[in-house]
N, C-alpha and C positions, 0 to 999 in steps of 0.2 A: 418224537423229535430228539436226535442226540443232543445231550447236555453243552458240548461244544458250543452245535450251535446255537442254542439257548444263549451262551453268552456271550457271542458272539454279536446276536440282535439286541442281545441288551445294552453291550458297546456300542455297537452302532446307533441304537434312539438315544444314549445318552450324548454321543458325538451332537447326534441333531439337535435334539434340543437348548446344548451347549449355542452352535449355532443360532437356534433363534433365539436365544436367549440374549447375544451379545446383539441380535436384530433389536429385538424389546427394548434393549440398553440404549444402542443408538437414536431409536427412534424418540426414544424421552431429551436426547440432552438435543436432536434438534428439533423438539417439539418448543423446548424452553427457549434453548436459540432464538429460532422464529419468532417467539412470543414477546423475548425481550426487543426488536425489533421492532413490531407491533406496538408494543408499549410505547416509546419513543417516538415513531409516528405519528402515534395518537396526540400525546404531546406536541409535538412539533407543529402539528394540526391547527391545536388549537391557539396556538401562537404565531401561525403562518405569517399574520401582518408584519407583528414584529420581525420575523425571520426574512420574511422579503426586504423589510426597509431597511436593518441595519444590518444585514450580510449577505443576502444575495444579489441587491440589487447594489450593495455600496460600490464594488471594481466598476461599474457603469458611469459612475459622479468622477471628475475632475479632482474633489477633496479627498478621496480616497488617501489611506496612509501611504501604499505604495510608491504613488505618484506625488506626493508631495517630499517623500525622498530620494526619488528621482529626479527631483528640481533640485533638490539641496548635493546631492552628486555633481547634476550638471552643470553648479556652478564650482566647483570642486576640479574636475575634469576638462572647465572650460568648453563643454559641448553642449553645445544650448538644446540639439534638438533631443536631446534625452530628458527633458523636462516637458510632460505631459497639463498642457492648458485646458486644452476642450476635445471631450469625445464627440464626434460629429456625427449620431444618429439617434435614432427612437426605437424602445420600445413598444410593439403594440401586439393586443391578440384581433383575431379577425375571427374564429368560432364561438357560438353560443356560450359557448360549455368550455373553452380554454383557461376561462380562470381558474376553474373549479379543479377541472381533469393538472393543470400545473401544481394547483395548491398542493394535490394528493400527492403527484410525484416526487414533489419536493420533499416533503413528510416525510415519502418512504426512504427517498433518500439520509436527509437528517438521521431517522430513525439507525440506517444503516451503520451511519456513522457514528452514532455516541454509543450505536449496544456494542460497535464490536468488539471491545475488552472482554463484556462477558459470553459473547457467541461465541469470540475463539474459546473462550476459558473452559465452555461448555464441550466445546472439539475437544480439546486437550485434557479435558477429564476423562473423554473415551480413549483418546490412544495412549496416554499415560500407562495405564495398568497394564498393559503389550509390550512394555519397554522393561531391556534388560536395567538391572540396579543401576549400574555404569554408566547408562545410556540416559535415566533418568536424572544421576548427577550432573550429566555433561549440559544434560538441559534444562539442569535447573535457573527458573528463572525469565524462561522462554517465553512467558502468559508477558511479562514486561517490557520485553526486551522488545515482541513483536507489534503489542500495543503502542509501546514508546515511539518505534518507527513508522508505523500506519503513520500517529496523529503528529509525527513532526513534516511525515512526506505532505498529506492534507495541506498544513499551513504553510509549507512551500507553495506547492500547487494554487493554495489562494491568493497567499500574498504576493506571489512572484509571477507563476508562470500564469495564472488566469490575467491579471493587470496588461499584463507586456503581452497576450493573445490579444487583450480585447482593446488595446488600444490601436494596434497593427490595424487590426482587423474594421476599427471602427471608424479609422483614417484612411480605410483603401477606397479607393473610387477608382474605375473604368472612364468616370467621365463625371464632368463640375454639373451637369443636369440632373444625372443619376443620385437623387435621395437615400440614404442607407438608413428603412425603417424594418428592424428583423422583429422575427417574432418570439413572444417570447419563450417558447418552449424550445424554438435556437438556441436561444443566450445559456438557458436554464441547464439546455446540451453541454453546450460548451464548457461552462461552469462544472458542472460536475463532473464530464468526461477528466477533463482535465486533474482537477481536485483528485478524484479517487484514483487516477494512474498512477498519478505522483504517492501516493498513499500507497499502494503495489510497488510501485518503482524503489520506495524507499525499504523496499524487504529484500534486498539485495543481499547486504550480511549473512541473513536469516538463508535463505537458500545457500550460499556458500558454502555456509556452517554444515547444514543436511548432504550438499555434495561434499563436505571433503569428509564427512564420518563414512560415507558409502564406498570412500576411494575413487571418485569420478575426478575430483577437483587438488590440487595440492600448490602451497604455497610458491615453489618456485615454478611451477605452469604458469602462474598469475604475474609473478615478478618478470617472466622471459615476455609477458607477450602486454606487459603496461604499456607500451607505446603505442599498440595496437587497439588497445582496450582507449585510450584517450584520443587517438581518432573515432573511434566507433560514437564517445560518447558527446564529443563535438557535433558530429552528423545528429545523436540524436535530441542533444540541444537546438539546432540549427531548427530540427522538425516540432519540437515541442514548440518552439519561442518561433512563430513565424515572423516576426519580427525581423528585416533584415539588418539591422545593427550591431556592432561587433560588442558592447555593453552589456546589452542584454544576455545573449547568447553564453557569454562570460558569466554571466550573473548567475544562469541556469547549469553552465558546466561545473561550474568549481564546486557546488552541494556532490555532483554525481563522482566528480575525481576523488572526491574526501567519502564517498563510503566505498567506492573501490577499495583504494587504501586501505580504510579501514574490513572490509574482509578479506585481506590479504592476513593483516595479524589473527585477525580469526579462524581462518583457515594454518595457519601456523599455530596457533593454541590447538586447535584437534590434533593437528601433525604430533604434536608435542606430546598431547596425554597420548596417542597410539601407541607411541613409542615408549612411555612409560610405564604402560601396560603390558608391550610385551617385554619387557627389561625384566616389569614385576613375576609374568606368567612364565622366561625364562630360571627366574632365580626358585622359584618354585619347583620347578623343571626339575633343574639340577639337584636340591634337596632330597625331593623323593627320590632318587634314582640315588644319592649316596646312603638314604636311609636304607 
């Protein structure tokens, strides 16, 4: 065999193994991921009662913090029916096994939410080492910036738009005969659908940031079409907060108009450093070519 190609296949198995190598790597940070997950769970598990009485089941109670500041608004605003007295329904399960089969889900859920600082952290130690210098400057910080936003979206989500769902929701009747007894791996839907959207919803920055380093996104596209973008987000206040009152809907938009905004400046700081980069990679330019 020519020596060529001798190392040629040597190139080549080392390409592969490089390959599953950064497989092997993957696979550990989301074995831990998972793990920490799990762990949490577990936790959450064994304190389920407590987690059901004082947070999952609280938006369901009348005393709730939400609504009791929504009484203190509605005397504020003069609008009486924006103060929340009695939610008109029942919880109930109806299978053998629903208490058991919610307890878990709930768990996994919980679980989901308090590890993910370090599941992402866990992602971001893998694509980290893939980024250029610059790249990793630009994002330094990002393990914070993204956790920070998760868990402020979450306590939106709980304290805001879950209350004003399940009150909507818990005052609708078809008819004064008609009973509203849901069950509870409904509610537990609802609850968390909601909760973790808004958690996603509130990574909006974050994506902006990644579109305008790629050049898909730039600060004045965002400024020309705000108007458009504040309709969009009305509609999808109006959709999150089924709620037909104009308070509410208010209540849910102005969180989503102020991170707009704010990834408008964000997307204007990347603008910024590109531009200083290539000023820098210009003057550079120029130097070696008079050397």
């Amino acid at each position: 065999m020519p020596l060529d190609q001798d190392l040629e296949n040597e190139e080549e198995a080392g390409k592969e193994m490089s390959f599953i190598g950064h497989l092997e790597e993957l696979r550990w940070h989301v074995i831990r991921a998972v793990g920490s997950i799990l762990v949490f769970a577990i936790v959450a598990f064994v304190y389920i009662k407590e987690i059901y009485r004082y947070v999952i089941i609280a938006p369901a109670k009348p005393d709730f913090w939400t609504y009791r500041m929504l009484c203190k608004l509605s005397e504020v605003v003069g609008y009486d029916e924006l103060c929340v007295k009695a939610l008109n329904f029942k919880l109930q399960v109806i299978g053998m096994g629903d208490n058991f089969t919610t307890s878990m889900t709930s768990s996994v859920i919980a679980g989901l939410i308090f590890a993910f600082p370090y599941a992402f952290w866990e992602i971001w130690r893998f694509i980290s080492p893939g980024l250029k210098p610059s790249e990793r400057r630009s994002a330094r910080g990002g393990v914070f910036y993204v956790t920070f936003l998760f868990f402020s979206g979450v306590l939106f989500g709980y304290y805001i738009v879950t209350p004003l769902a399940i009150n909507f929701l818990a005052n609708y009747t078809l008819d004064e005969s008609i009973l509203n007894e849901f069950s509870l791996a409904s509610y537990i839907s609802l609850v968390a659908t909601l909760t973790l959207a808004c958690g996603i919803a509130f990574q909006l920055p974050i994506v902006v940031f990644v579109l305008s380093k790629v050049g898909v996104l730039t600060p004045s596209f965002m400024r020309e079409y705000r108007k458009h973008s504040m309709i969009v987000i009305l509609i999808v206040a109006a959709i999150i907060t089924p709620s037909p009152d104009l308070y509410s809907q208010i209540l849910v938009a102005i969180p989503l108009l102020l991170l707009y905004e704010i990834s408008i400046m964000v997307s204007a700081k990347v603008e910024r450093e590109k531009l200083k980069e290539e000023k820098r990679l210009a003057t550079l330019g120029g130097t070696e070519m008079n050397d």
